[in-house]
C-alpha positions as CSV (number, residue, x, y, z in Angstrom):
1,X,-25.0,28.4,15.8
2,X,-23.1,27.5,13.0
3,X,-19.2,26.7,13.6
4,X,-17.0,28.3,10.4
5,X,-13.7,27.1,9.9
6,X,-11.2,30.4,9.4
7,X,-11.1,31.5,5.7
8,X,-7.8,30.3,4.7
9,X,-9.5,26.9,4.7
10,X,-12.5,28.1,2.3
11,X,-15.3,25.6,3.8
12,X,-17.5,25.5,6.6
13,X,-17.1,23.1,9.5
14,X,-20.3,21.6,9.2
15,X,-19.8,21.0,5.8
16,X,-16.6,19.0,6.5
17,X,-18.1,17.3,9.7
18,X,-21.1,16.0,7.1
19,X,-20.6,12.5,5.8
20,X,-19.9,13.0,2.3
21,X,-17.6,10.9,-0.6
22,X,-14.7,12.0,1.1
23,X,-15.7,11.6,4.6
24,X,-17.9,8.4,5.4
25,X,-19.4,7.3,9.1
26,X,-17.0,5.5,10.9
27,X,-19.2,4.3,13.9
28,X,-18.6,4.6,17.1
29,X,-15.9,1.7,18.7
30,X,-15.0,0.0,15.4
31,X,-11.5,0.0,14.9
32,X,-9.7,1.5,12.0
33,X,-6.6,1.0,10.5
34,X,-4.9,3.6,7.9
35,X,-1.8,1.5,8.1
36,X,-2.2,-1.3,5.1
37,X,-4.9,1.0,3.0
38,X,-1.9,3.7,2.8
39,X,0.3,1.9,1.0
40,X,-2.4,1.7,-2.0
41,X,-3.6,4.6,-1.5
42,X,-2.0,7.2,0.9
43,X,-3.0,10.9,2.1
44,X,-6.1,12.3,1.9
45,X,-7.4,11.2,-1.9
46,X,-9.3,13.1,-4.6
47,X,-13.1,11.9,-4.7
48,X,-12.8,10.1,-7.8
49,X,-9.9,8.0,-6.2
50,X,-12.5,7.3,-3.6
51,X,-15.3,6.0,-6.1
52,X,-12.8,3.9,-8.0
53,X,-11.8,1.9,-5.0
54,X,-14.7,1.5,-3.5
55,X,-17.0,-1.1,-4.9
56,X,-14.0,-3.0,-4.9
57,X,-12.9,-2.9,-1.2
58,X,-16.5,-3.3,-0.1
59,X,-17.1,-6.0,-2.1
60,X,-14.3,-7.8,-2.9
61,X,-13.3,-8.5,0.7
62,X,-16.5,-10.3,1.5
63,X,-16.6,-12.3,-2.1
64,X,-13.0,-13.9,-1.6
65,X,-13.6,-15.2,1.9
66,X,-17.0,-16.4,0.4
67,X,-14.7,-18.3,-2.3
68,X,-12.5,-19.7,0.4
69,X,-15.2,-21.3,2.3
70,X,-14.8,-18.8,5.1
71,X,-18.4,-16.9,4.9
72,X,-21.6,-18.3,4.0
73,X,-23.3,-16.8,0.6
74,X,-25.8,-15.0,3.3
75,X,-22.5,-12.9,4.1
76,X,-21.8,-11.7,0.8
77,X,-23.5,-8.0,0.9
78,X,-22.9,-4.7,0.2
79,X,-22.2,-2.7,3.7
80,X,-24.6,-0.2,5.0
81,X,-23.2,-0.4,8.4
82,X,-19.9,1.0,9.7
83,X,-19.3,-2.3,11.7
84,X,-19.8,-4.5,8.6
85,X,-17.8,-2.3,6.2
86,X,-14.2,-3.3,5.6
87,X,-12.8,-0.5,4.8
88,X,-14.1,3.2,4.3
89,X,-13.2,7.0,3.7
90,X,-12.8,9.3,6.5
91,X,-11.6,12.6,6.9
92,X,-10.1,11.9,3.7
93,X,-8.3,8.8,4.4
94,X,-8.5,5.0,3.5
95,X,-8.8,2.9,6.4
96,X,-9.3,-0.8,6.8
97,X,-12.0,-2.5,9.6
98,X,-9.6,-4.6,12.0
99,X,-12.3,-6.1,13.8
100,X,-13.9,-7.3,10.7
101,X,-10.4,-9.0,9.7
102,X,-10.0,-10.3,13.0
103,X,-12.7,-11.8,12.5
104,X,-11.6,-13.6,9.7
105,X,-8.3,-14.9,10.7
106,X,-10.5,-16.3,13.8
107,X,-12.1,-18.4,11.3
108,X,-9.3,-19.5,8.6
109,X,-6.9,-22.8,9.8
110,X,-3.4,-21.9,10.4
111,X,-4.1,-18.0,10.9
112,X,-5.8,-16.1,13.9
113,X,-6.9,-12.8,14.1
114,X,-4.1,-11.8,17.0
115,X,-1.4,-13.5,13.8
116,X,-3.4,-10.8,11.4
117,X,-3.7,-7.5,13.8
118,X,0.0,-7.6,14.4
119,X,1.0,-8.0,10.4
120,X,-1.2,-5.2,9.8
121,X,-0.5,-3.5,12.7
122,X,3.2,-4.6,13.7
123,X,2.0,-5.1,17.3
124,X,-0.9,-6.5,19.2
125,X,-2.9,-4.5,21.4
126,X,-3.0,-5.0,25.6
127,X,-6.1,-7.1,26.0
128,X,-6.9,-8.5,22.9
129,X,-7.4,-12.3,22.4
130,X,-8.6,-14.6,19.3
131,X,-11.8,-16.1,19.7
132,X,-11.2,-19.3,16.8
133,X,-14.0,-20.4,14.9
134,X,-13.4,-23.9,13.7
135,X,-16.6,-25.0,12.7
136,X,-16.0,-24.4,8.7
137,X,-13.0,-25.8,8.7
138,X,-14.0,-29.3,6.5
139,X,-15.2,-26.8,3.8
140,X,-12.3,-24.5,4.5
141,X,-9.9,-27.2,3.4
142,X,-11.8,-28.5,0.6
143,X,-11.4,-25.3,-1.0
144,X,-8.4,-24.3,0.1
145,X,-6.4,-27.1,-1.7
146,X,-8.3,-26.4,-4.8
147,X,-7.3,-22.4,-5.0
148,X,-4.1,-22.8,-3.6
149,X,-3.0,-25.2,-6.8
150,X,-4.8,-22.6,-9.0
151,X,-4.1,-19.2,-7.5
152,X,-0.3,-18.9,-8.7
153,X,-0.8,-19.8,-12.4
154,X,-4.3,-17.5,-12.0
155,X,-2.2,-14.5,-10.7
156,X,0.2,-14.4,-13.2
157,X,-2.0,-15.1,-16.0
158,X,-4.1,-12.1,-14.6
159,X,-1.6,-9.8,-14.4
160,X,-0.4,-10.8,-18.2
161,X,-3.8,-10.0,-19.5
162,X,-4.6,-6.8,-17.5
163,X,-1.1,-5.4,-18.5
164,X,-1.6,-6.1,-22.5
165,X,-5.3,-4.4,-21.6
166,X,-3.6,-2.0,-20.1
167,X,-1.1,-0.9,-23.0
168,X,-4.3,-1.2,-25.7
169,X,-6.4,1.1,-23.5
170,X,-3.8,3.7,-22.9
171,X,-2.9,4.1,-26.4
172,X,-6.7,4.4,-27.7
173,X,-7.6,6.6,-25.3
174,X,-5.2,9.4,-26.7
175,X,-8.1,9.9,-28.8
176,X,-11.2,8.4,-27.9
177,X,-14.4,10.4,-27.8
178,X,-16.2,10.9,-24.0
179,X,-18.5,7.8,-24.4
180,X,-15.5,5.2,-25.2
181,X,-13.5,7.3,-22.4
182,X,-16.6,6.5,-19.8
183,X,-16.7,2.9,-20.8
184,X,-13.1,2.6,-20.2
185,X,-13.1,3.6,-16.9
186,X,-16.1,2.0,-15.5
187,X,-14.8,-1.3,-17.1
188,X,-11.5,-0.6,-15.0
189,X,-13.3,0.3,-11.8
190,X,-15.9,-2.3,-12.1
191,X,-15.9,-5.8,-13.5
192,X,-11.8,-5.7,-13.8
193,X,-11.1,-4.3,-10.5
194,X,-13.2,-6.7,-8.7
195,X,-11.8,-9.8,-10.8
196,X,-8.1,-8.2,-9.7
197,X,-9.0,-7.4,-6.1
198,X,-10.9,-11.1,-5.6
199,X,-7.9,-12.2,-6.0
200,X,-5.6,-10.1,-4.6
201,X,-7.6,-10.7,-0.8
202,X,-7.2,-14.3,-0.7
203,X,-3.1,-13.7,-1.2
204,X,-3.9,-10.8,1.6
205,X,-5.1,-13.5,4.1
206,X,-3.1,-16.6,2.6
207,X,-0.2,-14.5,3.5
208,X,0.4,-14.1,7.2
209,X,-0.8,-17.9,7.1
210,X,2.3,-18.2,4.7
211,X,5.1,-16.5,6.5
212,X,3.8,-16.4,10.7
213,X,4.8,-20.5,10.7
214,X,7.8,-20.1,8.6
215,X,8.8,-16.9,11.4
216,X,8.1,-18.5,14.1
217,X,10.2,-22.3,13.3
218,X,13.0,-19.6,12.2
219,X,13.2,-18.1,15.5
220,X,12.7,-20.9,18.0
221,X,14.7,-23.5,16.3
222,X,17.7,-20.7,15.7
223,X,17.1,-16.7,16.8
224,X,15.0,-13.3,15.9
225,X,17.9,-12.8,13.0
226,X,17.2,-16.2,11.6
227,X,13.5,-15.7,11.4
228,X,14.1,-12.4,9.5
229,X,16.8,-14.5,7.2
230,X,14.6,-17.7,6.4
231,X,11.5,-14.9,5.7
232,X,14.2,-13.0,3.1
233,X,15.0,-14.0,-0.4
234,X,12.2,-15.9,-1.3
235,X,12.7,-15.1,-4.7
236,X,9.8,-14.3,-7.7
237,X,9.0,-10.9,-7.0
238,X,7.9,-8.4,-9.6
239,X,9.2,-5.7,-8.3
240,X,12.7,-6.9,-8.5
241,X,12.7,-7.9,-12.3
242,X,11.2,-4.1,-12.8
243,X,14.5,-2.8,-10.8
244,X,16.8,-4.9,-12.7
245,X,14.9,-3.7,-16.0
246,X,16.2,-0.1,-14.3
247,X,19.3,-0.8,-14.2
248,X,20.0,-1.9,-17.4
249,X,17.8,1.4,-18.7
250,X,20.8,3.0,-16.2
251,X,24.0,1.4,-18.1
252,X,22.9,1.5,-21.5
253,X,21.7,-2.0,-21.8
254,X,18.1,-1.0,-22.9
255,X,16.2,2.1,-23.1
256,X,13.6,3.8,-21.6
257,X,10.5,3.1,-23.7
258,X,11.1,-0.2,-23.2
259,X,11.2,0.1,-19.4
260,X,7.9,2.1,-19.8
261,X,5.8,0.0,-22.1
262,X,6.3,-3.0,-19.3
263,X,6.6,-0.6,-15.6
264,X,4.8,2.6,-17.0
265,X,1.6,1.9,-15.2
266,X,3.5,2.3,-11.9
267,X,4.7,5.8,-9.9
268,X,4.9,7.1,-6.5
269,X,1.2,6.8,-5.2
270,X,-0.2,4.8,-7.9
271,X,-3.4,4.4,-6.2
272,X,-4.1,7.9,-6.2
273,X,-6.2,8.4,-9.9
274,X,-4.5,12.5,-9.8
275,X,-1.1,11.3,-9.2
276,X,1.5,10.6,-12.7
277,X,2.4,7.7,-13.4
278,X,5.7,6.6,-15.1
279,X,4.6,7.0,-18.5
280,X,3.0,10.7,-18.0
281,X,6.2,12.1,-15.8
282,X,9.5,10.0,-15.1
283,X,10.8,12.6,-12.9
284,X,11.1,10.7,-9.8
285,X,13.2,7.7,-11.7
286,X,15.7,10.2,-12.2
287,X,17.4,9.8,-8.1
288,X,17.5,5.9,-9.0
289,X,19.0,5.8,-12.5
290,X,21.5,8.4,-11.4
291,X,22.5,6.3,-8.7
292,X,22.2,3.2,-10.9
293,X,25.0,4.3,-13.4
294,X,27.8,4.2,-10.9
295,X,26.7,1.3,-9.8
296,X,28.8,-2.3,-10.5
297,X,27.3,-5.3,-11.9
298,X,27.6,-7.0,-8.3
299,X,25.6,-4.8,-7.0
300,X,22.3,-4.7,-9.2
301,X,19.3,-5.4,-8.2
302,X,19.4,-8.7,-9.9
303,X,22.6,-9.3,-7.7
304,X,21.2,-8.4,-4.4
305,X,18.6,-10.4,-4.5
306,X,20.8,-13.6,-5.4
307,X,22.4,-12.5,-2.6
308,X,19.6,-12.9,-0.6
309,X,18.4,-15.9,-1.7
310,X,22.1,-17.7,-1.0
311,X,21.6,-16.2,2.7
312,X,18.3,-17.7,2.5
313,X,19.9,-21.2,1.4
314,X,22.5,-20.9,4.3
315,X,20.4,-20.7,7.0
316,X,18.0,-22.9,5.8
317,X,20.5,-25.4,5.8
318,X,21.7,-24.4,9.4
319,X,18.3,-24.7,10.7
320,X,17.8,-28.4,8.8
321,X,20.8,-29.6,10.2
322,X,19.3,-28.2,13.9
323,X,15.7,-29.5,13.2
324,X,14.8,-33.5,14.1
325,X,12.8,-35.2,11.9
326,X,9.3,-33.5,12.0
327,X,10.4,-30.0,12.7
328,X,12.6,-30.6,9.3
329,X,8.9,-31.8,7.5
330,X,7.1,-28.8,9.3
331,X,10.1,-26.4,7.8
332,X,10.6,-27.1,4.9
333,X,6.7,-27.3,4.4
334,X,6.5,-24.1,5.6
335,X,9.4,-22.9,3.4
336,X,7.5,-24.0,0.3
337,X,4.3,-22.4,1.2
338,X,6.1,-19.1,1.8
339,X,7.8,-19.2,-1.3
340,X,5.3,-20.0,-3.8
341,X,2.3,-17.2,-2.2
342,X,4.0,-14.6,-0.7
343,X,5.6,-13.0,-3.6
344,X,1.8,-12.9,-5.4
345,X,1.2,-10.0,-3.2
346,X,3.4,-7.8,-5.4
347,X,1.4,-9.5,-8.6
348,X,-1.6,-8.9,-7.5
349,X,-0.9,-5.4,-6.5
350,X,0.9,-4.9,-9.9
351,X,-2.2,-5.6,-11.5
352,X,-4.1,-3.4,-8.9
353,X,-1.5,-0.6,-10.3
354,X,-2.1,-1.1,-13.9
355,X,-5.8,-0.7,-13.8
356,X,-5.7,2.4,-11.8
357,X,-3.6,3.8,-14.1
358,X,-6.1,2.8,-17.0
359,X,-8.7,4.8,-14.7
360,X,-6.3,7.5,-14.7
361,X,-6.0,7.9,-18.4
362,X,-9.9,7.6,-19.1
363,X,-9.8,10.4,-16.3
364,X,-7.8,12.9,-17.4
365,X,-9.2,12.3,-21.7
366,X,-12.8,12.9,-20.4
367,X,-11.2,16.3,-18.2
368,X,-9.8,17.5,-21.5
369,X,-13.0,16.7,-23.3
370,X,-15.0,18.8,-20.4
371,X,-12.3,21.6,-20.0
372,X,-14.7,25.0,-21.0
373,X,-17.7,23.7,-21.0
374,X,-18.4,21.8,-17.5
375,X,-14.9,22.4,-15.8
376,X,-12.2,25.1,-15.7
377,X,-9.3,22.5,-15.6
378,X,-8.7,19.4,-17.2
379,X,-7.7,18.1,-13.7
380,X,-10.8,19.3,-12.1
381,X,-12.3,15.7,-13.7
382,X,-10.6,13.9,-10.3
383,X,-13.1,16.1,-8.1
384,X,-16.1,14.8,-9.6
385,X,-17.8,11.3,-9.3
386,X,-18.3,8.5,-11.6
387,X,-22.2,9.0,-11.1
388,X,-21.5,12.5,-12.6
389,X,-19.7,11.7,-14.9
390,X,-22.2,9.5,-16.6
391,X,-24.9,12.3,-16.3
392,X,-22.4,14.5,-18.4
393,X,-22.3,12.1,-21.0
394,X,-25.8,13.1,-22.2
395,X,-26.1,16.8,-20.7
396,X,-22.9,19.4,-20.0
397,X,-23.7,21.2,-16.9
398,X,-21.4,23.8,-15.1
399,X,-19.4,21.6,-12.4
400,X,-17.0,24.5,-11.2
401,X,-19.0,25.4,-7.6
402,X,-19.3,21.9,-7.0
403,X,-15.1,21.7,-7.8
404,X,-14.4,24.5,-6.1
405,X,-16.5,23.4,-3.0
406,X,-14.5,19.3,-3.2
407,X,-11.2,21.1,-3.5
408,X,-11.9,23.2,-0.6
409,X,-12.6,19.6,1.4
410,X,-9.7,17.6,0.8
411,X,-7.5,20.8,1.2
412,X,-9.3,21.0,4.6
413,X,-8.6,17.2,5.2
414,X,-5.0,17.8,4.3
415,X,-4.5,19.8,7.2
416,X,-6.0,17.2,9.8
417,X,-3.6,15.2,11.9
418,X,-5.5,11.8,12.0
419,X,-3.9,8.9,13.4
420,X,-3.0,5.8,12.5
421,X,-5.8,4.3,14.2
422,X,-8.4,5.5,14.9
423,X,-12.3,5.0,16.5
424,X,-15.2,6.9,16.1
425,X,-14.7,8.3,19.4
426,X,-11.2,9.6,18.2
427,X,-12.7,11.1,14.8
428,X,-15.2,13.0,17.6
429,X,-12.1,14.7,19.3
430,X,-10.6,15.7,16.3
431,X,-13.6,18.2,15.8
432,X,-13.9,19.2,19.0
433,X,-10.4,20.5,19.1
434,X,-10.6,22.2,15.8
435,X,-13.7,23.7,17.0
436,X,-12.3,24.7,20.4
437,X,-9.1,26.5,18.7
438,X,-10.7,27.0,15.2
439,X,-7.9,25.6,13.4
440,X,-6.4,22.6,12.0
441,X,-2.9,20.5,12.9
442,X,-0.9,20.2,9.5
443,X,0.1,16.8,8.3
444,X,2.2,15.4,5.4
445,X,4.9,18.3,6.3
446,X,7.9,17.9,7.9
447,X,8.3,20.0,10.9
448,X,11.9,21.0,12.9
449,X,13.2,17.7,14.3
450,X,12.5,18.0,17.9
451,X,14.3,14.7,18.6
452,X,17.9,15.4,21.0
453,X,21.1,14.3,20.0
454,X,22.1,10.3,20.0
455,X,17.8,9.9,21.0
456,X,16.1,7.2,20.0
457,X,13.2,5.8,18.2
458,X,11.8,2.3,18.8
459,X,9.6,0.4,15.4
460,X,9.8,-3.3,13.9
461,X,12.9,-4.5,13.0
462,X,11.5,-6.3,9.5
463,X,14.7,-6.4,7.9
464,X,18.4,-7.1,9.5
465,X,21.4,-5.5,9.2
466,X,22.9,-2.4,10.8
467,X,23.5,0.9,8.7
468,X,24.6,4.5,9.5
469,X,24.5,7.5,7.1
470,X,22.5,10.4,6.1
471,X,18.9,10.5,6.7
472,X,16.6,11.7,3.7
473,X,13.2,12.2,4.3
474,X,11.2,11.5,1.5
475,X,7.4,12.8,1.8
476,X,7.3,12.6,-2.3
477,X,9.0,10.9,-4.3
478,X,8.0,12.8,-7.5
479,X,10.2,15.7,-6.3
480,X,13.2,14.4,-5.1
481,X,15.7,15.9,-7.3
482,X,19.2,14.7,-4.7
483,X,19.0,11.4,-2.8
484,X,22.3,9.9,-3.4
485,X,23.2,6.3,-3.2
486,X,24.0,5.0,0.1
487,X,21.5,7.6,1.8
488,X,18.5,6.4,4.0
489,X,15.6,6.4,2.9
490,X,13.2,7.9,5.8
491,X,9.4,8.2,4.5
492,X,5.6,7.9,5.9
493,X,4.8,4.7,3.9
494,X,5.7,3.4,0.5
495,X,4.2,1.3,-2.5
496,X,5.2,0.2,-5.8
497,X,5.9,3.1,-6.9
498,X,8.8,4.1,-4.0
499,X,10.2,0.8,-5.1
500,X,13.6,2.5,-7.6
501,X,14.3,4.3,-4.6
502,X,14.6,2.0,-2.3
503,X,17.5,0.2,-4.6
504,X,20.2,2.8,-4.3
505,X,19.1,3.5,-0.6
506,X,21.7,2.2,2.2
507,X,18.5,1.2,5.1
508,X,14.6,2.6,5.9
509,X,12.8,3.8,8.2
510,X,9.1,4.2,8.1
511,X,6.4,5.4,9.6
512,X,3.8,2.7,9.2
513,X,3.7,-1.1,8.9
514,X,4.0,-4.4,9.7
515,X,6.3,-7.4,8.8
516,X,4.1,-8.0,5.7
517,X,3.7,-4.4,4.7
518,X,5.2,-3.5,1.2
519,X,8.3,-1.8,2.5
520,X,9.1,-4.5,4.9
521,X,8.7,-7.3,2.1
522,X,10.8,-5.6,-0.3
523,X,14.0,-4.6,2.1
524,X,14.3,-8.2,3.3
525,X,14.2,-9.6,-1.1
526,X,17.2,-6.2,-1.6
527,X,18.7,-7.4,1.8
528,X,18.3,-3.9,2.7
529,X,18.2,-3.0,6.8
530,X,15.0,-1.5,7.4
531,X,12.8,-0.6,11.0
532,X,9.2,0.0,9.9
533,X,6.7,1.5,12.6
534,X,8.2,4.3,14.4
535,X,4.9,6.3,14.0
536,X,7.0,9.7,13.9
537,X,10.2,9.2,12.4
538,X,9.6,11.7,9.0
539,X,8.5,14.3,11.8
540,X,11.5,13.6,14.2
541,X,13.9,13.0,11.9
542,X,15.6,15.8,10.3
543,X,16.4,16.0,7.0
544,X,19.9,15.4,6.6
545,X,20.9,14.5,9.7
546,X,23.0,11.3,10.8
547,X,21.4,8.1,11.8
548,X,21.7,4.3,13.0
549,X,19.6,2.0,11.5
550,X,19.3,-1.1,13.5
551,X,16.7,-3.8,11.0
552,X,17.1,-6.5,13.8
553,X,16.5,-4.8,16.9
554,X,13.9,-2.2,15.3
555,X,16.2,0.6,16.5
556,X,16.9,3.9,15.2
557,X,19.5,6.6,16.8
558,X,19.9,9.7,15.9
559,X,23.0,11.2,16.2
């Protein structure tokens, strides 16, 4: 008998239970991982989102560990199978194979895959052990040396070009014909998304090989506080020069076209094709620059980070002075390393950015092209597929039941509480429940803070410093119309786009990550408290309400 979902959400069970664009198989015991994916792309995502990433996150993953000596040419395929898949859509959500990351840390000198579970992850789970794989090491080293002295020059270079490509392609498509549209965006979500992403996974895995050494000297040859300090103001990041560019839209200094023909490829979930980015809506820059005009010079963005970087001098110093000989060739080593690759994660991801927004302007000029004839909206164009979009290129067809019947799916996604982690075997109980009670959990809403006064919640202390004030949660940053300087910033998971918020906030708290997840990279360059993690803290948390912030200990009270 067939199971129907109640009519409020407009599609049949079976229909939703079917692998489909939005909805892929996730096997049975691999292990998946919403926790990094989110923070490119987060929520349940539109199936044109879906298409756009995809080659790129299949691909790309296998081609850059290929380049690094880590696989063998014969591993370099497209994925039919779950377990060989590194990453994949399900119920809606991006999610990222652990095991098949593990397995590359297990192979890669200097890195394991416990070292990359718990960056992605922020912990390690009972019973788990790397099982090292040294025998491509020779070959691993040999290529190592020669990307790591290209990869910073490459990066930036990259982004230069795909940001002057970006401005170009914006501006012709205002009003390109469908064809040049088309080509666009298959140019964006092919050939250049796969040069940005090839990239953009060897930082991903040079990374926690960059900052786990530099952590761990920090801590034994001082304390916890002086890893977090020695793994803060590294200095270089993109993302501060674009707040700094903020604040000088904020006092007058420049104005905001400026700002926008350098930044306006970013917004609040930029990896999301339907979302607006800065140039189409700059609504959720107005918090920041409001907070930004009372705001002194010493305490710009510019200045924090300075700031940063002296405490980063300081201790350094300190743990010199503590260090004998080799531990001081071994840190400062280490030091180096960190410096010059971990801050190409925000490049790369920059770039990432700019692309999808090039997708997202082909997107929305072939939806106003299609509007009457083949859709009712222009914004309909994000339920469709690239495959379908070609075939309207040389034949309109009605698309609206096929709309209507995609809408109806990711609204039913929407409403699914999936977790962060996940099996097969979890993805199984969700449907039983639903079809035991014949309805869905809600997510992405806050719900009445059920937390008791002065309780607690326990995350990852990524960034130090203890804070109290009002808590804000943030589930979009697009409508927040009154977050004040000095308030916290309380949130599911941020990305580029969250970044002019995070300036005039006082401390974080979120949901999701690790020590090298975006939020936790950029509070430790703003020197801004921050406990990433807690799992539950937009849904415990009430808006509003007075907290602790404790970025060392990974505590949070509520008061």
């Amino acid at each position: 008998m067939q199971v129907t979902s109640p009519p409020d959400m407009g599609i049949e069970l079976s229909k939703a239970k079917n692998w489909n664009v939005l909805n892929e198989d996730p096997g049975r015991d691999v292990l998946w991982s919403r926790v990094n994916a989110a923070e490119a792309v987060p929520g349940v995502v539109t199936p044109l989102t879906a298409a756009f990433w995809k080659a790129s996150n299949l691909l790309s993953m296998r081609r850059h560990v290929h380049r690094m000596g880590v696989l063998r040419a014969a591993e370099v395929f497209y994925p039919e199978r779950p377990e060989d898949a590194p990453s994949g859509y399900f119920l809606g959500r991006v999610a990222g194979n652990i095991e098949f990351v593990r397995k590359l840390g297990d192979r890669l000198p200097g890195s394991s895959g416990d070292i990359i579970e718990k960056s992605i992850m922020g912990s390690l789970r009972p019973g788990v052990t790397s099982r090292k794989d040294r025998s491509r090491y020779p070959l691993i080293a040999f290529k190592l040396v020669w990307l790591l002295a290209r990869l910073p020059r490459e990066m930036h270079q990259h982004l230069d070009q795909t940001i002057a490509w970006w401005r170009s392609s914006v501006a012709a498509l205002a009003d390109s014909d469908y064809a040049h549209a088309l080509r666009i965006f298959e140019e964006a979500s092919n050939r250049r998304q796969l040069a940005v992403m090839d990239r953009q996974m060897i930082v991903a895995q040079l990374s926690p090989m960059a900052w786990s050494p530099l952590h761990k000297m920090g801590s034994s040859i001082g304390s916890e506080e002086d890893a977090l300090a020695i793994t803060s103001g590294l200095g270089g990041m993109v993302e501060n020069e674009m707040l700094d560019e903020l604040w000088r839209v904020a006092h007058g200094e420049t104005d905001m076209s400026s700002f926008l023909a350098r930044y306006g490829y970013m917004g609040p979930d930029g990896g999301e094709l339907q979302s607006r980015s800065w140039r189409e809506d700059i609504a959720s820059l107005s918090a920041t620059i409001r907070g930004y005009e009372g705001t002194p010079e010493a305490e710009r963005p510019r200045a924090r980070s300075a700031a940063a970087e002296a405490k980063f001098a300081e201790v350094e110093k300190r743990l010199l002075s503590k260090a004998g000989f080799s531990k001081q060739v071994q840190l400062r080593l280490a030091i180096w390393f960190c410096k010059r690759y971990l801050p190409l994660r925000e490049v790369g991801k920059a770039a990432m950015f700019a692309l999808s927004d090039v997708g997202r302007a082909a997107a929305r000029r072939m939806g106003a092209l299609l509007a009457g004839p083949a859709i009712e909206d222009p914004e309909d164009i994000f339920y469709l597929t690239p495959a379908e979009l070609r075939s309207l290129a040389s034949k309109t067809r009605n698309m609206r039941e096929l709309v209507a019947e995609r809408k109806a799916l990711r609204a039913f996604y929407k409403q699914l509480d999936v977790p962060d982690v996940f099996t097969g075997k979890d993805i199984d109980a969700i449907w039983r429940e639903i079809e035991s009670r014949g309805s869905a959990k809600p997510l992405d809403k806050p719900v009445q803070a059920d937390s008791a006064p002065n309780s607690t919640l326990r995350g990852v202390g990524v960034s130090k410093g203890i804070v109290r004030g009002r808590a804000r949660v943030v589930l979009d940053p697009q409508r927040v119309t009154d977050f004040m300087r000095g308030d916290i910033l309380v949130c599911h998971t941020t990305d580029p786009g969250w970044a002019p918020l995070f300036s005039i906030a006082s401390a974080m708290v979120v949901d999701v990550g690790g020590m090298l997840s975006h939020s936790a990279i950029i509070a430790r360059e703003l020197g801004l408290p921050a406990v990433v993690n807690t799992r539950k803290g937009t849904r415990t948390i009430e808006d509003g309400s007075e907290i602790t912030v404790d970025g060392s200990t990974g505590m949070v009270t509520i008061h």
